[in-house]
Every structure is written in C-alpha cells, then in structure tokens.
C-alpha positions as CSV (number, residue, x, y, z in Angstrom):
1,X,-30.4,-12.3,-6.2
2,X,-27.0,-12.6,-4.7
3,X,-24.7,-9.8,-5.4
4,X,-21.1,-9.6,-4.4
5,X,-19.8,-6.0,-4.5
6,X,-16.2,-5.5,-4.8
7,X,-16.3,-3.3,-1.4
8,X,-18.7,-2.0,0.9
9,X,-18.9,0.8,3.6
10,X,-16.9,0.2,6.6
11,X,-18.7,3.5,8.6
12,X,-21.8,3.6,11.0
13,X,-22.9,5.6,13.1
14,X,-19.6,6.1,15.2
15,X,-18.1,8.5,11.5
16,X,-21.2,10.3,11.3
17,X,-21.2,11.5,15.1
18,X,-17.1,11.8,14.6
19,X,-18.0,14.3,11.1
20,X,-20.3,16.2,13.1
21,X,-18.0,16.7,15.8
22,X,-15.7,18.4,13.4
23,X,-18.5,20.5,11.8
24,X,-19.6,21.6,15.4
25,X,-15.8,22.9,16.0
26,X,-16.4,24.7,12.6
27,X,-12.3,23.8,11.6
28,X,-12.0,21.1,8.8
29,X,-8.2,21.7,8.2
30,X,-5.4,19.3,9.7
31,X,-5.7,19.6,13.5
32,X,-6.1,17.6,16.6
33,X,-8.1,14.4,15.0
34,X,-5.6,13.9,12.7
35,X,-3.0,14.2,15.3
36,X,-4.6,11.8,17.4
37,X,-4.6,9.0,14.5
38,X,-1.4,9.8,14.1
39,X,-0.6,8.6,17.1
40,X,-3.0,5.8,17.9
41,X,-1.9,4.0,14.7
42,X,1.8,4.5,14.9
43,X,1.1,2.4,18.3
44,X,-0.9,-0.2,16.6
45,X,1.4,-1.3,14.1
46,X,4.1,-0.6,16.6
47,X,6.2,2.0,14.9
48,X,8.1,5.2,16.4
49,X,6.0,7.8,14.4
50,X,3.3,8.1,11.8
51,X,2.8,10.9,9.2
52,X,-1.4,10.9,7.6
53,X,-1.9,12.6,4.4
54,X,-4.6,12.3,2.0
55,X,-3.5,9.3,0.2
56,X,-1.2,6.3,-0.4
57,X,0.1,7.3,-3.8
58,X,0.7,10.8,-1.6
59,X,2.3,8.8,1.3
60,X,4.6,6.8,-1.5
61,X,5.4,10.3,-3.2
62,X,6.2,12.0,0.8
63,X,8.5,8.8,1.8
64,X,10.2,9.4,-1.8
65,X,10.7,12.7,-1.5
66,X,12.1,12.9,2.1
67,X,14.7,10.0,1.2
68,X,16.2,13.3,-0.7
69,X,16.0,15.9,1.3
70,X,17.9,14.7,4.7
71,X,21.2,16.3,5.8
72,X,23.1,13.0,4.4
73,X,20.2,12.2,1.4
74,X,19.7,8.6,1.0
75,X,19.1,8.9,-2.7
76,X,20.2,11.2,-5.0
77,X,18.7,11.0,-9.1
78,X,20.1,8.8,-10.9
79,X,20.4,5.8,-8.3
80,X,18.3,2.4,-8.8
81,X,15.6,1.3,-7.5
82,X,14.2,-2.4,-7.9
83,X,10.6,-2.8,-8.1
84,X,7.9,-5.4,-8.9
85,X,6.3,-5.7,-12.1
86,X,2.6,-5.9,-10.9
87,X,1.8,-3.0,-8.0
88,X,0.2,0.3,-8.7
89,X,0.6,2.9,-11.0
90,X,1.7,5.5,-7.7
91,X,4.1,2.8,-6.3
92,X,6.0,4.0,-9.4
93,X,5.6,7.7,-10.1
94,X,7.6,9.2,-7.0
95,X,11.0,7.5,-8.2
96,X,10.5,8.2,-12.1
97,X,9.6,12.2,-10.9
98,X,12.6,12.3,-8.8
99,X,14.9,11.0,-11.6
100,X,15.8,7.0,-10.0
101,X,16.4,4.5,-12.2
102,X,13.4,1.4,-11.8
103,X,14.9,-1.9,-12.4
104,X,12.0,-3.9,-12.6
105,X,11.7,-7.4,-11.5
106,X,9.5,-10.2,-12.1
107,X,6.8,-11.2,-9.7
108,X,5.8,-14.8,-7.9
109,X,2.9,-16.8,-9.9
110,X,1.4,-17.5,-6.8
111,X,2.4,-15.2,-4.1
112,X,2.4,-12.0,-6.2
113,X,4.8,-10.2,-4.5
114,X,8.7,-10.9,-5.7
115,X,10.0,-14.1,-7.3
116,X,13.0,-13.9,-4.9
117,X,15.2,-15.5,-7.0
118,X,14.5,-13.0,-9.6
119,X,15.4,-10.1,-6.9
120,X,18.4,-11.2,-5.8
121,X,20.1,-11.6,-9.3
122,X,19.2,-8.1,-9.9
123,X,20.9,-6.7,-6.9
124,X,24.1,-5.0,-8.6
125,X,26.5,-2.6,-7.5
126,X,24.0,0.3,-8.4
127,X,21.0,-1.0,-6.5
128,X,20.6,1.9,-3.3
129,X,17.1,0.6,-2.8
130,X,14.5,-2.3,-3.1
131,X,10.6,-1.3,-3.0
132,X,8.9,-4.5,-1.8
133,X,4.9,-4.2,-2.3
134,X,2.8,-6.4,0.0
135,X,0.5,-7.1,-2.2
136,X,-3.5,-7.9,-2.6
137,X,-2.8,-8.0,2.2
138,X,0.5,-10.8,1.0
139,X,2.8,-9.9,3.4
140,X,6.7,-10.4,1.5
141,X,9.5,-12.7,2.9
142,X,11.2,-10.1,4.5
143,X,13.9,-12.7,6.1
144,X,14.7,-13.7,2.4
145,X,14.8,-10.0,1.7
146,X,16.7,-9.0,4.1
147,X,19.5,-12.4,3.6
148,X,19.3,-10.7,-0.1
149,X,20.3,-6.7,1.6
150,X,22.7,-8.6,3.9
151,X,25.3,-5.7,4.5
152,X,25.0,-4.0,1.4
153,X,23.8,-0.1,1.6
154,X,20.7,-1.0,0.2
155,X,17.4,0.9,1.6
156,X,14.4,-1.0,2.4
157,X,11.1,0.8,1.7
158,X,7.4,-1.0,1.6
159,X,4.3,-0.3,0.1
160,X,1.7,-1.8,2.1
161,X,-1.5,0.2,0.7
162,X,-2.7,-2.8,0.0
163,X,-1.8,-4.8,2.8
164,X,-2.8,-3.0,6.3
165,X,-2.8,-5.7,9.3
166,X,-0.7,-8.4,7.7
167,X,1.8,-10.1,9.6
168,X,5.0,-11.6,8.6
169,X,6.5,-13.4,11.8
170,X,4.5,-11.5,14.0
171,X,5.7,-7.8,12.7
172,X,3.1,-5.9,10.9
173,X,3.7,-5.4,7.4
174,X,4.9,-1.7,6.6
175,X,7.2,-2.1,9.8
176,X,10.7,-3.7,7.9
177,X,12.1,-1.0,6.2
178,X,13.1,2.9,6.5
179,X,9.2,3.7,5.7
180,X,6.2,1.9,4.7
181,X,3.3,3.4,3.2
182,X,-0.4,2.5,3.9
183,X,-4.1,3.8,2.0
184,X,-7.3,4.4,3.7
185,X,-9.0,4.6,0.4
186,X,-12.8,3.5,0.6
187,X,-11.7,-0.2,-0.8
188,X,-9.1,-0.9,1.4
189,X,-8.8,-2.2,5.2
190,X,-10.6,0.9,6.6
191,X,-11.5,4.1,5.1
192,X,-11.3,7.9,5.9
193,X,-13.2,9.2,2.5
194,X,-9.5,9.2,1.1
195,X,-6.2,9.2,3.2
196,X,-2.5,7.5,3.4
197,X,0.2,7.4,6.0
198,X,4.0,6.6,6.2
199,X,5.4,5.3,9.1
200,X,9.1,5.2,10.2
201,X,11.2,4.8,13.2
202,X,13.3,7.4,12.0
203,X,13.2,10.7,13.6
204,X,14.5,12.7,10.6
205,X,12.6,11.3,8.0
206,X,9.6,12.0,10.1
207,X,10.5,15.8,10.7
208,X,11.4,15.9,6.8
209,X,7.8,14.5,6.5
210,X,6.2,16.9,8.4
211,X,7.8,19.9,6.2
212,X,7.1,17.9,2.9
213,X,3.6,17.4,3.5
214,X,2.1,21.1,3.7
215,X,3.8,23.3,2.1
216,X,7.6,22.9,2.7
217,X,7.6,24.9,6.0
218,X,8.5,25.1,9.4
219,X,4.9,25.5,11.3
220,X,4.2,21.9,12.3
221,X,7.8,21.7,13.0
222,X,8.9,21.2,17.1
223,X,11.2,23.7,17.6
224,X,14.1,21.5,18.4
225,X,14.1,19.4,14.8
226,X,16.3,17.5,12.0
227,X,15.8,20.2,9.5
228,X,15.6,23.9,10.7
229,X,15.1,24.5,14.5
230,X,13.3,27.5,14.6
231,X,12.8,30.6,16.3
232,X,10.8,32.1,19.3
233,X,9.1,34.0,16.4
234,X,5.8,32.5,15.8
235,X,4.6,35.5,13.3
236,X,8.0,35.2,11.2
237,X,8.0,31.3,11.5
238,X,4.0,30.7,10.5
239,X,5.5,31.6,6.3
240,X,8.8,30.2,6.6
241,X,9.8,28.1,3.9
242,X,12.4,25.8,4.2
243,X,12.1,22.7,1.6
244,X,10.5,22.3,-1.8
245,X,7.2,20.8,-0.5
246,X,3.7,19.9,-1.6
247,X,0.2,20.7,0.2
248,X,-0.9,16.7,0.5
249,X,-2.5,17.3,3.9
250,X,-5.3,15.8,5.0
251,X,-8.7,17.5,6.3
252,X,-10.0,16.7,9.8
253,X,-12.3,15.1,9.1
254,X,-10.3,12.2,7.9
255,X,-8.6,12.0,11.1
256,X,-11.3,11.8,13.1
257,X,-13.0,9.0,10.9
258,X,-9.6,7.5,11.2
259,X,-9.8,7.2,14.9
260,X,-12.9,5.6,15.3
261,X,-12.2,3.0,12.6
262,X,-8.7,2.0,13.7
263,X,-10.8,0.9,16.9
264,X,-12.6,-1.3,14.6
265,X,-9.8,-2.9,12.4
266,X,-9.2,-6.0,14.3
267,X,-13.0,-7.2,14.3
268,X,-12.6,-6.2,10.2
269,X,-9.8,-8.1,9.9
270,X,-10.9,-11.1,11.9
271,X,-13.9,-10.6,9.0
272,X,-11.4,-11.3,6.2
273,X,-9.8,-14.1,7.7
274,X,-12.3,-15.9,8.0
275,X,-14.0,-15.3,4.9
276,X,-10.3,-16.2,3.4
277,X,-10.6,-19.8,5.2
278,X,-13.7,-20.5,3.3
279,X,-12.4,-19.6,0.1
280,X,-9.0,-21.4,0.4
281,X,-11.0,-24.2,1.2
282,X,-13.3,-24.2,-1.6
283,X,-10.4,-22.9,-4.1
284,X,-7.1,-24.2,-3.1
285,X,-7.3,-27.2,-5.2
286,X,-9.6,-26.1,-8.1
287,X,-8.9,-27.7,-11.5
288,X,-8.5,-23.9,-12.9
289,X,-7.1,-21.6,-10.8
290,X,-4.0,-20.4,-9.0
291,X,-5.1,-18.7,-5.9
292,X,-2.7,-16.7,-3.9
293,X,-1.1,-18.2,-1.6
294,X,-0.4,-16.7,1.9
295,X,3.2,-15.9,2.8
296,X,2.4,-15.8,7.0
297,X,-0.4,-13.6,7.9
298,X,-2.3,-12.4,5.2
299,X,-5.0,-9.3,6.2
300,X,-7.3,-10.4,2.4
301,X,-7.1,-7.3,0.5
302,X,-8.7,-9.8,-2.1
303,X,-8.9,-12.9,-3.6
304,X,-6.9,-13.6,-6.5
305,X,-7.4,-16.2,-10.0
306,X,-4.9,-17.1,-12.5
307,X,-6.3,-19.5,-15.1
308,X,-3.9,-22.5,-14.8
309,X,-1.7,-23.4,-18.1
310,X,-3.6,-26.3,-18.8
311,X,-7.4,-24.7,-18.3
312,X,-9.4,-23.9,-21.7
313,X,-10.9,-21.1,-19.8
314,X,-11.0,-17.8,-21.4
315,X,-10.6,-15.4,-19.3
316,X,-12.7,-12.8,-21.1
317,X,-16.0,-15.5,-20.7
318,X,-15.2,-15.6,-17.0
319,X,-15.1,-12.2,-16.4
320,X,-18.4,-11.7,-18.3
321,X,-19.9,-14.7,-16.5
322,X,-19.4,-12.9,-13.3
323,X,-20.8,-10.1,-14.4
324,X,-23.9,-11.6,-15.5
325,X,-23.9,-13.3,-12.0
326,X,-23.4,-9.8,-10.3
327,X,-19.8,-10.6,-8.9
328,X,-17.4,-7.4,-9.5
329,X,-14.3,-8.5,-10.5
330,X,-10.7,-6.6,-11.6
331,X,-7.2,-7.4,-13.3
332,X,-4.5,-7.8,-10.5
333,X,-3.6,-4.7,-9.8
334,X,-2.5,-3.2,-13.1
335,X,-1.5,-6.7,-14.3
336,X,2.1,-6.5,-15.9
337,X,2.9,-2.6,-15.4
338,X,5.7,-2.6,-17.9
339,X,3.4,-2.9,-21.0
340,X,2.2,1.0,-20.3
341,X,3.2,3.6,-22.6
342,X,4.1,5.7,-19.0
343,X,7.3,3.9,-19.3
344,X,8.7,6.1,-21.7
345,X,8.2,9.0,-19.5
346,X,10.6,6.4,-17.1
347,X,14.2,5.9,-16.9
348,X,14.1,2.5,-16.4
349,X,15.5,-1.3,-17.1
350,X,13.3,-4.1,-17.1
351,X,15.4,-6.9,-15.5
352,X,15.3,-10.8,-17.5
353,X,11.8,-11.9,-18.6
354,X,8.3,-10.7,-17.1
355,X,7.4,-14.0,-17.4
356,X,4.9,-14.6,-14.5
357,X,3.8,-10.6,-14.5
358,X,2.9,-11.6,-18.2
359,X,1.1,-14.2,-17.4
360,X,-0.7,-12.8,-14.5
361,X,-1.4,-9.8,-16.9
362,X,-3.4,-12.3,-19.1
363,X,-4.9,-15.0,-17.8
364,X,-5.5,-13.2,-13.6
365,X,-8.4,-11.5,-12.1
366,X,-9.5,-10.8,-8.9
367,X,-12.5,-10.3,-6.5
368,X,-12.8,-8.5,-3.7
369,X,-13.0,-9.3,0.0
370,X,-15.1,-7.3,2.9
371,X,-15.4,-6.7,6.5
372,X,-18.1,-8.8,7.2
373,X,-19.3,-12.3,6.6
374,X,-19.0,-13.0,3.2
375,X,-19.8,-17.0,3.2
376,X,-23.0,-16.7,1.2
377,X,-21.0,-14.6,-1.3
378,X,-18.2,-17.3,-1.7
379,X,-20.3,-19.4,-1.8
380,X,-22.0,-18.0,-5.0
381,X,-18.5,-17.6,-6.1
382,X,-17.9,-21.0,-6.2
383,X,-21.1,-22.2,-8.0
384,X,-20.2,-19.5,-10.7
385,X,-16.3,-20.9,-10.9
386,X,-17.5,-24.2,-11.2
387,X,-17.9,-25.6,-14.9
C-alpha cells in the first residue's frame, strides 16, 4: 500500500545530537544557536541581516509592526495595502491589527500569485504598499512588479513562508523588497519544531526588529543603534523598555535545529525539483487539471490542481478518491480569503472581481511535495488522477 503523506520529517540524527547539545548547556532561551542561524541564513539567501522568531505569521506581524515604529515610519493606520486574494490567514492579520486598509486583488489561474494586470489597475494614489506572496515555492515577477512601483513611494514587502529557495532571475525569493518573511514550520522547506525569520538589508528595520521581537527593550540592542543607543549601565538597561513590543522569541533549540538543516536545504531542494520534473511531465498536459506553472525557479512547496472549465470532475469525488487511495490532499491555501467572516473585523476594499481566487476556491486542491524521492508517489498520483 502506497501512501503519500502531505509532509514528512526533515530531521535525523544531526537535530537530536544538536537538542541534546542545548539540554547539556541546561539554557533553552534565545542564545547563541539562534544567533548563529541568524547569521548563516542571512548569508544564504544573501541578505544584510536576518531576525528568527518562532513563526512566519510572527515574522509577518514583526516586519508589520517595525514599518511603524522607525524614526520616519513607513506606514502610519489608515494607509493601503494591496494584497492577494489566496495567501494565508497571517499574511493578513498584522495590517488589519495595525489599522491599513487591504485592497485585495485577484490572483493568476495558473501561477497563483498576482494577476498582474489586476495589480497594477489597483495601484492608486493611496497605495503605500504591495504585499506580494510567493506562493505554494512560485516565486512573483518581480521585474513586472517592480515596472508596476516604478518611482512611486510604494513599499515592497514579500511573504515567502511558503516559498524558501525559490529563485526569480537568480535572487532568492524574500530578497526584493524592504523585508521578506519566511516559516520553518514542520511542512515547509526545513523545520525547527516551529520558527519564522524576516530578512532585510535595512539596518533600522532590523534594530526595530530586535526590540519588537522580545519584549520592546533595549537588551539585544548594540549599543550604538537606530532606536535608543544605550548606556554603560547594563543593570538599568537589562528592563528598559523602549517600544510597544511582543515576546515572539524563539527557544534555542530551534536555532540550533536551524543550523544543521540550513546545511541540508540544497540537497532538499534538489529533492523537490526533481520530483517537480516528474510531475510536470506527467501533468502538464492532463485533460483535467491546471497545474501551476513555474514563474523561474520554483523550490515545490506543493503541487497544485484546478479542475479545468470544461472537466465533469467534481471536486468533492476527487478529493475522496484520494483519500481512499491514501494521498493527503488540501484547498490552496485558504482558497479565496475574502469569503471569511474575519473580513468584517478588516477595513478593507476588495478590488474588481475575485474571479480566478473564486474559481481556485472551488474547483483547486493541492498535494504536497517532500525532500526526498517522491517518484513512486507521483506516480500513484497519476494512476489515481487518471479516469
């Protein structure tokens, strides 16, 4: 009996000794390990600085927030913010809590990230940022983007939970705009237990980010900083409190995980490459199915199904046919994210017609992809998809 998981454990035995290395020092908070990841994956995806925390939604709620709290703030509430209509629920939550406006805009039928033509009709006057999520590893078109900013004020941020080691051009994705987010949930590209990061090239938004993400104070500050140089007074300075911050810190143990797997990401995503080739080649031209197709360097988060117009599939016999066929399967993301009763807790606009987030939300479904060979899984796939 073949079964095909939607994830598996990245971890051998390199996270256990790395876990017991942190027991043996007998101090599980935020320390050196996390430090060191820090720093070894700010140099991988080839970024001034990183900041880990112990999620994505808390790295898109730390980028958020520190967009605020700079000398000159680069949002104030009120200003809008364009967003797809198909990412997760915690790509949203950080604007709507710190009072933006979401203009939401329709998505692509077969990339899944923006329908470009979409975004830049809903640039207006008001727009002060554009929250591009890479989505299912899809990096975006971020030279069409960025023809779209042109010289307009307009802050770029990405969400690239979703979407670690994709490529556009030869950039990692997460790299193009003021921050980019990234989640080392167990699911994802590589996984701490739970754990995000922000990365930026800007040195204020990472000293903002350093005081946002435990506590609001000054301790992990260096002395010499963006937002309160401090004093020679380490006793006064350990409960100095400077900004209205959370406690989204990660332990140690997440760091250290963090280290060793970051060693291993290329060889994973070599993994989901290749597993991708096989099932472009077996699904690129099925009679059914959209699949996603891959902007420039896809890293495989997943692989993606809408039901084509003109199939008399139902989507609700396919995903019970997988089921009986052990396959896990899931919506796209949330599907179309403006149908959610959330939404009145939002100020919001919903920009022109959902039409392909409608769609997607309907007739879509995805399964997952893994680290290791998968072809006898596909393969199953196929034989299940074929009717």
């Amino acid at each position: 009996m073949i079964k095909y998981p939607l994830a598996s454990s990245t971890w051998d035995e390199k996270e256990i000794e790395a876990i017991n290395g942190v027991i043996a020092k007998d101090m599980y908070t935020m320390g050196e390990g996390v430090k060191q990841f820090e720093e070894n994956f700010a140099t991988y995806v080839n970024s001034k600085y990183a900041v880990m925390v112990n999620s994505g939604s808390s790295a898109n709620l730390i980028a958020v927030a520190a967009m605020f709290f700079t000398k000159n703030p680069k949002l104030k509430r009120g200003d809008e913010v364009i967003v797809p209509a198909v990412s997760w629920s915690t790509t949203y939550y950080p604007l709507a809590q710190y009072g933006l406006k979401l203009k939401f805009v329709d998505v692509d039928l077969h990339t899944l990230n923006f329908d470009l033509e979409q975004l830049k009709n809903a640039v207006s006057e008001q727009t002060k940022m554009i929250l591009a999520v890479n989505l299912l590893g899809n990096p975006n078109d971020f030279d069409a983007i960025n023809a779209i900013i042109g010289d307009k004020d307009i802050i770029l941020m990405e969400d690239n939970c979703e979407s670690m080691g994709a490529e556009f051009k030869g950039k990692q994705a997460g790299t193009f705009g003021l921050v980019g987010t990234f989640s080392t949930f167990y699911s994802h590209h590589m996984a701490t237990m739970e754990g995000g990061l922000i990365v930026t090239d800007d040195e204020e938004m990472y000293h903002v980010m350093i005081c946002l993400r435990a506590h609001g104070w000054t301790r992990h500050l260096p002395k010499e900083n963006h937002v309160s140089n401090k004093s020679d007074n380490a006793f006064e300075e350990s409960f100095r409190f400077i900004l209205p911050g959370y406690n989204v810190r990660p332990v140690e143990m997440s760091g250290v995980i963090g280290v060793e797997q970051l060693k291993k990401l290329p060889s994973f995503l070599d993994y989901r490459r290749k597993n991708a080739e096989l099932f472009v080649s077996l699904f690129e031209n099925h009679k059914d199915f959209y699949i996603q197709k891959d902007i420039d360097t896809s890293s495989w988060f997943g692989f993606s199904f809408i039901i084509k117009p003109e199939s008399t599939l139902d989507r609700a016999e396919i995903v019970k046919k997988l089921e009986a066929n052990h396959i896990d399967c899931r919506p796209i993301v949330t599907g179309d994210f403006t149908k959610n009763e959330v939404l009145k807790h939002f100020d919001y606009e919903i920009f022109g017609e959902m039409k392909n987030a409608q769609y997607l939300d309907k007739k879509g479904f995805f399964v997952g992809n893994h680290q290791v060979d998968l072809t006898q899984e596909i393969h199953h796939l196929f034989e299940v998809l074929t009717f």
